[in-house]
N, C-alpha and C positions, 0 to 999 in steps of 0.2 A: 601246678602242684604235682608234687614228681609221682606217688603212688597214694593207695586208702589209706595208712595209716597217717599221710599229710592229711588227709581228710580231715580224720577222728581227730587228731591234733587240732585244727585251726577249730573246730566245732567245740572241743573242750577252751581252749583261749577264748573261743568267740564268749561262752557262757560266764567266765571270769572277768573280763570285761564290759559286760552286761549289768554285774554287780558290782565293778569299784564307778562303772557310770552311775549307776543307783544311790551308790552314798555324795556322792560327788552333787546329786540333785538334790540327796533328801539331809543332806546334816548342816548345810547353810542355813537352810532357812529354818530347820526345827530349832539349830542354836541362837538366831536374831528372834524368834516369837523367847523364847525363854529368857534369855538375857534383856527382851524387852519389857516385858513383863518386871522381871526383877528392877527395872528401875535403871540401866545401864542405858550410857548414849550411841547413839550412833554410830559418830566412831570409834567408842570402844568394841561395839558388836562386829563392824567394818575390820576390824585389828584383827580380834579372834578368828572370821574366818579367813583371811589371808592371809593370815601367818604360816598355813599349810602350803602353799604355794612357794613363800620363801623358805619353809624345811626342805621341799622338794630342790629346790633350786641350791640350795647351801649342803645338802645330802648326794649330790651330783658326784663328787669325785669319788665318792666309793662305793655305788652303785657297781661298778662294774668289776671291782673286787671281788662283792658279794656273789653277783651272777656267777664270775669266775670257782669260788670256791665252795657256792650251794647247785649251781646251775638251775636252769629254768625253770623244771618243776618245782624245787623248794623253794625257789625265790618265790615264784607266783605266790603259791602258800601257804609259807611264812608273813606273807606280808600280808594278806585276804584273815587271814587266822589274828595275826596283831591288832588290822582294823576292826575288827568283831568284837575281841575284849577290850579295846579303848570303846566304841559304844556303851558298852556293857556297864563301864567304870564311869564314862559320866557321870549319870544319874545318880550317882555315889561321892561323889571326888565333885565336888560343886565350885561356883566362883572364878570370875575373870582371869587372875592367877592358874588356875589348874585345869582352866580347858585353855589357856591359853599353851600351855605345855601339853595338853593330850592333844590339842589341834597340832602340836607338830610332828608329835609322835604319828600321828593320823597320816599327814603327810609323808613325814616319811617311810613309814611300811607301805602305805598304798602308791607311793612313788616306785618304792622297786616290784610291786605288782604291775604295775602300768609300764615300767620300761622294758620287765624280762616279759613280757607276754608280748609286745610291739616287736624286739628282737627274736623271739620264738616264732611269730608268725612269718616274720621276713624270712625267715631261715628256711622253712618247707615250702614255702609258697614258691612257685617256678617264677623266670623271669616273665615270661609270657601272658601272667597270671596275677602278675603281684596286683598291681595297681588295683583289683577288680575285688583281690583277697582285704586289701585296704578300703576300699570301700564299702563293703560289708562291714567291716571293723569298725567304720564310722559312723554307719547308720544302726551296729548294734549298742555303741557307747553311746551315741546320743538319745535312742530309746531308754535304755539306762536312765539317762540324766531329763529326761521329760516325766518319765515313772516316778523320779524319786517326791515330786510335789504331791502326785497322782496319791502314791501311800501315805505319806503323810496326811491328806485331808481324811484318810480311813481310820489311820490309827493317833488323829488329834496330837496336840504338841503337848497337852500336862502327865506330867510323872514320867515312872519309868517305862511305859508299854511302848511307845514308838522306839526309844535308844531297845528295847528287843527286841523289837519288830525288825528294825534297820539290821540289826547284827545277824538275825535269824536269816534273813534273806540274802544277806552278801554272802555268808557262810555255806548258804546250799547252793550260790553258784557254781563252788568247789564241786560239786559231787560226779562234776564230768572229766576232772581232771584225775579226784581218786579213783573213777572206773577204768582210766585210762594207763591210771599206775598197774592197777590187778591183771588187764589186761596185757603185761609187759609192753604198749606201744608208747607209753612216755616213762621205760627205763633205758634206754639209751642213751650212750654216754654223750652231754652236751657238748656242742661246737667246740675250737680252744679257742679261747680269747685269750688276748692281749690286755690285763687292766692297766689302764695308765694313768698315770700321777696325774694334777691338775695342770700344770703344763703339756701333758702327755693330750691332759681333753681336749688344751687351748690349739693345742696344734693339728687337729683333727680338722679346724674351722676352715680354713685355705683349699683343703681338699673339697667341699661341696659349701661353698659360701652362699650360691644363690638358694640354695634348701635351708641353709641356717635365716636367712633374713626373710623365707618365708614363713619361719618359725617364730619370727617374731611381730612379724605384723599380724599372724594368725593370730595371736595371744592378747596382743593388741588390742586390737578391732575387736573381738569376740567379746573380751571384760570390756570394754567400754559400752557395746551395746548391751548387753545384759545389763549393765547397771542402770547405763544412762540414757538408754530409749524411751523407758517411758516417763522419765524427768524431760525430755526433750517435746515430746509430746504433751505435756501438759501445758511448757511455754509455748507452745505454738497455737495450743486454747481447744485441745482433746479433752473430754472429761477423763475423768479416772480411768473408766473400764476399758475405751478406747484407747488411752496410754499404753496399760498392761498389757494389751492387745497385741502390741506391735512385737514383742520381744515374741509371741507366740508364735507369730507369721515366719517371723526372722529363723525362730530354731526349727520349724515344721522345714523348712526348704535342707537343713543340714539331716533328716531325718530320711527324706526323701533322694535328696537326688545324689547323696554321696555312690550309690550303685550304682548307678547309669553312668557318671563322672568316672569313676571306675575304669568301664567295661570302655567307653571312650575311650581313658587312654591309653588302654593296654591297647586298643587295634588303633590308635591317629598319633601317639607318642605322649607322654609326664609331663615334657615339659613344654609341648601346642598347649594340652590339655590344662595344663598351671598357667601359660599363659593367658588363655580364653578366660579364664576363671578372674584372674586378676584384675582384668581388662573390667570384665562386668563388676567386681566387686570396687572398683575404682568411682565406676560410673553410677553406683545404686544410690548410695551416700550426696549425691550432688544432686540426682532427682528426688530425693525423698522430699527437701519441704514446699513442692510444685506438687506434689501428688497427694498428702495428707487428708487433705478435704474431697479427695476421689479415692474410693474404696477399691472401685475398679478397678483401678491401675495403681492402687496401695499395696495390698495382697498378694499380687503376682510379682511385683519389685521386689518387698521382702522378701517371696518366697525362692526368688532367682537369688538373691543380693546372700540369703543366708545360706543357702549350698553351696554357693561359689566359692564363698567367702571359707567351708569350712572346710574343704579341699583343697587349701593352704595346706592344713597339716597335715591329711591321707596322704596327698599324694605326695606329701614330704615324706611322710615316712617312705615312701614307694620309692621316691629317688634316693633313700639310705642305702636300701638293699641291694639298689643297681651301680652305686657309686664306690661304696664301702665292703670291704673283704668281711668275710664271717669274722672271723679273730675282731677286726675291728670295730665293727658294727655296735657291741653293747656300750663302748664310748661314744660311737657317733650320735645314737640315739639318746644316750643320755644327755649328750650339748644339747640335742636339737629340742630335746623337755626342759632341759636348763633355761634356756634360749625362751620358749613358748611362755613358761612360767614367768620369767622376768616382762615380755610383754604381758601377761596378764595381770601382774602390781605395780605395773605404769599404767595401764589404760583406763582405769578409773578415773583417775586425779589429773592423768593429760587431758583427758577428756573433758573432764569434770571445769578444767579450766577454761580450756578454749571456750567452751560455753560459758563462763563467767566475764568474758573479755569479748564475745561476738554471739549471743543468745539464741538470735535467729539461723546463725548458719558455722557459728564455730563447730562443732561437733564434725557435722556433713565432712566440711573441708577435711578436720584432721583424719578422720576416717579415711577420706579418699587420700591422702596425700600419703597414710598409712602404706598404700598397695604401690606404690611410686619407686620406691628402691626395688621392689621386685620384679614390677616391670621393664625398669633397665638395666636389670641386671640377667634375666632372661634375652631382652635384645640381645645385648653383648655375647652373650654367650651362643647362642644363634648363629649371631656374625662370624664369631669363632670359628664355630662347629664348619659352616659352611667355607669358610676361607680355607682350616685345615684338610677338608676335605678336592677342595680345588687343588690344593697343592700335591693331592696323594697321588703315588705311581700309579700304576695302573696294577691291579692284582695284589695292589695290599687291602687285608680285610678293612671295612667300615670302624671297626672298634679303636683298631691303631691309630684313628684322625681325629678321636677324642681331646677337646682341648685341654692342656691342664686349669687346674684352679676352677673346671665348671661348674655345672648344678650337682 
């Protein structure tokens, strides 16, 4: 972090991000208790909230337009300010039809929340620092998203009090970022970016491939456990509360160890540190139904299996910053959300299958077979790094032996 005012900057993002992890935990499930209620099935409740996933994912190509001609403080926002009155509108504006249109509206203001605060952070955080500054980031977004059930069981699911409660609290995460306006240190004039057309975004991928295919097994693996953990657990002969269980152990470790993960690999390197990660998030999924009926060595699996697993996407972002020009950066980050989001409305249903086709061990497999492209795709790249560095004269810097097309 180059001076204090990166400080105050990442400490005001940090608090913004705290609160779109918050809705992100508490308006899934406040929307399936109400639509359950009302008599709607399954998959129609399944619909409404993934359809914010695919808003964000189909809102990708002008995300970085908007950055460009709001910059980072308005976008943040604008978008935290739009998610607040679509809460707000719920509880008003009723029925499968019209939260299925504010679930995208949701998505898409709190997408460009979530990609100009990821790009803001990368931007002040030094190189030396990043990975550590992402980890933070990780472990305050997934605080975020463990609170949001937390509030929810306070302020119950009927009527409008929780849709004001949820609004009321995303809305004063701001309050660090308009001290930060008063304070003139988030009036300077943002980075220039480069927005670019959707071809503009497709061609950003070549440049950091093995960061984009960690964005998508993260997205992956992450919806598929969430959904299907504790359905996995029940066919394996858990009762209920033990099922539910697991998804809690799974996200306690992404709470935990995204810091230390971090701090890791800004002093041992992104991409040991992504590989170590992969390696274990590969192997968790294969021991999990040898371990289910030992608590013992349950609890500590998941809780390794789920911080590894969510340091896919920290220290994706961490290899954005280091790969990617400023100018470029609010595209790259945006594939790499584009990217996460599409694995997480395939991981249900991939998942959802292989367990339909192999009950006892489909899941495990796909899970692990998940982390497989990014394992060899970090070798290669490895080998790369190391060959062009064999080849280098003597006296040209480290940086010049970077392979093209790497992480």
């Amino acid at each position: 972090m180059q001076n204090r005012s990166a400080h105050w900057i990442l400490a005001a993002v940090f608090s913004t991000s705290l609160g779109v992890g918050l809705i992100f935990g508490f308006e899934p499930p406040l929307i399936a208790m109400v639509l359950h209620r009302a008599g709607d099935s399954s998959a129609t409740v399944g619909t409404v909230i993934a359809v914010s996933l695919v808003a964000v994912t189909l809102m990708g190509p002008l995300y970085p337009r908007v950055i460009a001609r709001l910059g980072l403080w308005r976008s943040i926002v604008g978008g935290i300010l739009c998610g607040g009155v679509i809460l707000l509108v719920m509880p008003v504006w009723t029925g499968v039809g019209a939260w299925l249109a504010l679930r995208v509206l949701t998505g898409a203001a709190l997408g460009l929340s979530w990609i100009a605060s990821e790009v803001w952070m990368n931007s002040v955080s030094g190189a030396a620092s990043r990975s550590t500054v992402m980890g933070i980031y990780g472990t305050v977004f997934s605080s975020g998203t463990v609170a949001g059930p937390v509030v929810l069981e306070i302020t119950g699911t009927a009527g409008s009090l929780p849709f004001a409660i949820g609004a009321l609290c995303l809305v004063l995460t701001l309050l660090p970022l308009v001290l930060l306006r008063q304070a003139a240190i988030g009036r300077a004039a943002p980075p220039a970016v480069r927005p670019p057309g959707l071809w503009g975004l497709a061609a950003l991928i070549p440049l950091a491939p093995i960061v984009m295919v960690a964005a998508l097994s993260a997205g992956l693996v992450e919806s598929a456990d969430l959904s299907l953990l504790p359905l996995f657990g029940l066919h394996a002969g858990l009762d209920e509360r033990r099922a539910l269980l697991l998804v809690t152990g799974f996200v306690a470790g992404n709470v935990v160890l995204q810091l230390p993960i971090g701090m890791l690999a800004d002093r041992f390197g992104r991409r040991i540190l992504l590989g170590i990660c992969a390696a274990a998030s590969g192997l968790g999924p294969l021991l999990l139904p040898s371990v289910l009926g030992r608590p013992l060595l349950l609890w500590p699996l998941l809780f390794i299996w789920g911080g590894t697993l969510y340091a896919f996407y920290s220290q994706g972002i961490a290899l954005l910053g280091e790969r990617y020009s400023t100018a470029d950066l609010p595209g790259a980050n945006t594939v790499f959300v584009m990217i996460y989001c599409i694995g997480g409305v395939l991981g249900p249903s991939v998942g959802g299958l292989a367990m339909d086709h192999w009950p006892s061990h489909g899941l495990p497999v796909l899970l692990s077979a998940a982390t497989v492209p990014l394992l060899i795709g970090l070798s290669i790249g490895g080998w790369q790094l190391r060959s062009a560095r064999s080849r280098q004269p003597s006296g040209v810097p480290a940086a010049a032996a970077r392979p093209p097309g790497g992480c």
